[in-house]
N, CA, C and O of each residue as an XYZ file, in Angstrom:
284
protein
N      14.327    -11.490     35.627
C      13.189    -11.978     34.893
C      12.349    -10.785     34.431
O      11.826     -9.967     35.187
N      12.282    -10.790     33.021
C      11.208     -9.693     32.671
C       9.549     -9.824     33.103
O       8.870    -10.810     33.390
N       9.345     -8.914     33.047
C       7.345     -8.541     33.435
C       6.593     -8.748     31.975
O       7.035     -8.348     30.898
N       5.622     -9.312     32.141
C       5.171     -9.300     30.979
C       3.643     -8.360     31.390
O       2.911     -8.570     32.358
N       3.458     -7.196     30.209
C       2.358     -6.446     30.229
C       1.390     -6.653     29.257
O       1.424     -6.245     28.096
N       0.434     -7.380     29.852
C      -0.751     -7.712     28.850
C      -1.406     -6.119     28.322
O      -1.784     -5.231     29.087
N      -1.409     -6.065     26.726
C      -2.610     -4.913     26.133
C      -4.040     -5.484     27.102
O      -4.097     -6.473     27.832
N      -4.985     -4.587     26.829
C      -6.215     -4.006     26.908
C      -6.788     -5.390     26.300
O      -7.776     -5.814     26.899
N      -6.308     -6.205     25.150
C      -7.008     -7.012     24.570
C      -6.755     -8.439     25.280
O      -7.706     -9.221     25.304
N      -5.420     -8.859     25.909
C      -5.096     -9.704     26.287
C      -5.783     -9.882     27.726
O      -5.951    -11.011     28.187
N      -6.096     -8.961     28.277
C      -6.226     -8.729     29.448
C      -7.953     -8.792     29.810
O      -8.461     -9.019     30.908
N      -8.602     -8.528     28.581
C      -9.691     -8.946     28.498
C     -10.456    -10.203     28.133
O     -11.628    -10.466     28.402
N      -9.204    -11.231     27.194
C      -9.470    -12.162     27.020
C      -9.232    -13.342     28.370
O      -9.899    -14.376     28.405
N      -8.188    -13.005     29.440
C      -8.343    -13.480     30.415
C      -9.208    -13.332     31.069
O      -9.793    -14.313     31.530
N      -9.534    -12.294     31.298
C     -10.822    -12.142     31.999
C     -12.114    -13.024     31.657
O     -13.045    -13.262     32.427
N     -11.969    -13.457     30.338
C     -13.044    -14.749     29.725
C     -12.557    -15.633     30.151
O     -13.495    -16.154     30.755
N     -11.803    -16.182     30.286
C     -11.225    -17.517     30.049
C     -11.431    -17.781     31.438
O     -11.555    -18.966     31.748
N     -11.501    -16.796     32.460
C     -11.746    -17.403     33.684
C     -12.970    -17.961     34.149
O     -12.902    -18.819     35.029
N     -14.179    -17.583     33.660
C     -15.456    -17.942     33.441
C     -15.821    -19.136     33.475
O     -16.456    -19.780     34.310
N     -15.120    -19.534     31.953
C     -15.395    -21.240     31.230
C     -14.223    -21.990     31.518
O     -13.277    -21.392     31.004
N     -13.851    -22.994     32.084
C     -12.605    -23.534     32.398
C     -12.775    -25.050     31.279
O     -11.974    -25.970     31.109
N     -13.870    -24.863     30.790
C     -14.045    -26.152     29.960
C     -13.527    -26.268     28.752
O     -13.292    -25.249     28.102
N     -13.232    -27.667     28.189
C     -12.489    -28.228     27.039
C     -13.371    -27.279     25.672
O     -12.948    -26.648     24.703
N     -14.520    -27.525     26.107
C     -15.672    -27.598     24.687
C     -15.441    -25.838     24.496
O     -15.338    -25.293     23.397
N     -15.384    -25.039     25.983
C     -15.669    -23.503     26.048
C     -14.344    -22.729     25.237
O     -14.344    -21.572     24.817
N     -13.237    -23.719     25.152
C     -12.088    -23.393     24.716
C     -12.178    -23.008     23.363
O     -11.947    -21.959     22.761
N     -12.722    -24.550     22.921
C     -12.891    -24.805     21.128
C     -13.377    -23.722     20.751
O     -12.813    -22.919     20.007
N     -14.596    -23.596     21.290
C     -15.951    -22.476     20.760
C     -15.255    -21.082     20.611
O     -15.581    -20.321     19.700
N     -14.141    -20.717     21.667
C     -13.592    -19.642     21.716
C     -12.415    -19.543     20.992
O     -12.068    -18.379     20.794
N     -11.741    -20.344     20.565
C     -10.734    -20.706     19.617
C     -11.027    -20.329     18.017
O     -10.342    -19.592     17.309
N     -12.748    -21.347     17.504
C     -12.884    -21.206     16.488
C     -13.557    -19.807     16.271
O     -13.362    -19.343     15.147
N     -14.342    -19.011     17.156
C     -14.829    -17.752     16.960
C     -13.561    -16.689     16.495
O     -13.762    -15.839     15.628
N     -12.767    -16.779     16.901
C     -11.518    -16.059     17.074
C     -10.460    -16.278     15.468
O      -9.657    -15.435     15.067
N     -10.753    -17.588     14.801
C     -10.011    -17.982     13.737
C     -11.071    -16.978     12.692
O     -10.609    -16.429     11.692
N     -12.310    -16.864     13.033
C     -13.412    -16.792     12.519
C     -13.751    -15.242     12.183
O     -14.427    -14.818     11.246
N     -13.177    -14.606     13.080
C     -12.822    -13.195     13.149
C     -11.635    -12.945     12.438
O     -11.689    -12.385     11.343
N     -10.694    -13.256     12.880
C      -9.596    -12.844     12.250
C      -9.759    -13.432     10.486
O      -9.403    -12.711      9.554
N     -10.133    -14.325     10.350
C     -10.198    -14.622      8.331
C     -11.002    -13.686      7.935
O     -10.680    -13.226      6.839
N     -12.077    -13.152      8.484
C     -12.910    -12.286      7.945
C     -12.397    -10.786      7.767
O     -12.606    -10.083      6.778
N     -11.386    -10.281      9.394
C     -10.914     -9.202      8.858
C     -10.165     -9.223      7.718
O     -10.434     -8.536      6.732
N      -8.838    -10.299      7.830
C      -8.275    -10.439      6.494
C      -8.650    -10.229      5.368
O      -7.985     -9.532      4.603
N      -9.826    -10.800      5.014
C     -10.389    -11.151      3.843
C     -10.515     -9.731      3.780
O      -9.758     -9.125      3.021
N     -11.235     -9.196      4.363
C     -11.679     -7.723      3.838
C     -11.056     -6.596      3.824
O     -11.595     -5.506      3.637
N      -9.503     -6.852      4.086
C      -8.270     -6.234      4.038
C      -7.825     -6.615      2.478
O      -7.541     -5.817      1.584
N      -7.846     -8.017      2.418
C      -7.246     -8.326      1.383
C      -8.504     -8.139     -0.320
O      -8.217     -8.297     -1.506
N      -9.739     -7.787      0.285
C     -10.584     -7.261     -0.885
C      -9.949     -5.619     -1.131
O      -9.258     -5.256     -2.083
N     -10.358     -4.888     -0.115
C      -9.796     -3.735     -0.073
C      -8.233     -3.844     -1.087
O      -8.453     -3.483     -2.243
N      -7.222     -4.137     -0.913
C      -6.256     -4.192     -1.512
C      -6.425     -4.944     -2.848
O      -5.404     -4.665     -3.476
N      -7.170     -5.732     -3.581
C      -7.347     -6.200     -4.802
C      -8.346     -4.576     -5.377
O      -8.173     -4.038     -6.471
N      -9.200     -4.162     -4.454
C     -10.084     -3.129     -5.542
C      -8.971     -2.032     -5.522
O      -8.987     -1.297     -6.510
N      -8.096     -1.804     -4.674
C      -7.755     -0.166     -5.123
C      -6.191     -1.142     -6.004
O      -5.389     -0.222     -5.839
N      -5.484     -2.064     -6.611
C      -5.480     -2.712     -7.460
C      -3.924     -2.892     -6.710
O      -2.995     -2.976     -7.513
N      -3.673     -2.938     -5.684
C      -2.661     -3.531     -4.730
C      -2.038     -4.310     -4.977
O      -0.811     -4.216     -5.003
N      -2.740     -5.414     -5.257
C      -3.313     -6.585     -5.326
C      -3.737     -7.584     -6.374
O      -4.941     -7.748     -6.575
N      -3.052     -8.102     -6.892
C      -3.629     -8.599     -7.845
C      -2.758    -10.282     -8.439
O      -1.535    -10.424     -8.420
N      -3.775    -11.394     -8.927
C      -3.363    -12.331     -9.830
C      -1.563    -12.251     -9.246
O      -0.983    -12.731     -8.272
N      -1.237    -11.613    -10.109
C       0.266    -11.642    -10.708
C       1.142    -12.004     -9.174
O       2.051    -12.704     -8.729
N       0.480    -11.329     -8.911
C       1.136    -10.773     -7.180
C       0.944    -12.442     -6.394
O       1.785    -13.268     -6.039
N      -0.399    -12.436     -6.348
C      -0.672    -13.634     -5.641
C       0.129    -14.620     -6.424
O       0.863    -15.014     -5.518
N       0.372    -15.064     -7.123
C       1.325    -16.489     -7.802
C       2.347    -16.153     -7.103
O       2.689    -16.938     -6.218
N       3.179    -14.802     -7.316
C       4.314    -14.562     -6.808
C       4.758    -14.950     -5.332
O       5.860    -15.400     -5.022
N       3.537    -14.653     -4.359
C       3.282    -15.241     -3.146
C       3.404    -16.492     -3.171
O       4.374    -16.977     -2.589
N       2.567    -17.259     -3.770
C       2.423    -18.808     -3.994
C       3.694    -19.902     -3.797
O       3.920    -20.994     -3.275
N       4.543    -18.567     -4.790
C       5.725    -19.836     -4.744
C       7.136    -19.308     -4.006
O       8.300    -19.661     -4.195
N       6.450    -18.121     -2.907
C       7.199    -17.696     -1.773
C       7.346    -18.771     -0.944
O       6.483    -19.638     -0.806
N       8.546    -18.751     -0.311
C       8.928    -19.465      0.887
C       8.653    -18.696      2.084
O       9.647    -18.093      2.489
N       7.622    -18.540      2.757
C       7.140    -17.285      3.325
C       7.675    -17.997      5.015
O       7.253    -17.476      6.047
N       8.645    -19.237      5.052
C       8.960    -19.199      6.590
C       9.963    -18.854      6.553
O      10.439    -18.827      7.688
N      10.848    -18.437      5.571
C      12.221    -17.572      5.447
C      11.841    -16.123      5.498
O      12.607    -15.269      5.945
N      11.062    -15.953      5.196
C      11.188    -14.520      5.160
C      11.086    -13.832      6.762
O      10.660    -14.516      7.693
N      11.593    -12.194      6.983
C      11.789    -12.393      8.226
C      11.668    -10.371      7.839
O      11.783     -9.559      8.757
């Protein structure tokens, strides 16, 4: 059986989770977390439209990707 080694980040998020054992403490920590991560995105994905990465053409092209095949 392999070991599993939690990062620095995983290992800190347990460390929360032991705190709040509640349904509601979950959500709150669930949606903060969706909430973070769209925002870095977003500002990854601005960054890449201004230095011109990025653009229209590209995004359609995405659009009508089958992006669960890809691998």
């Amino acid at each position: 059986m392999e070991t599993t080694v939690f990062n620095p980040i995983q290992r800190h998020l347990l460390e929360m989770f032991s705190y709040d054992k509640s349904q509601e403490g979950l959500e709150e920590l669930k949606e903060m977390l969706c909430q973070y991560y769209s925002k870095r995105m977003n500002t990854k994905l601005d960054e890449l439209w201004d230095k011109g990465i990025l653009d229209q053409k590209k995004l359609d092209k995405i659009a009508e990707m089958d992006i669960h095949s890809l691998k």
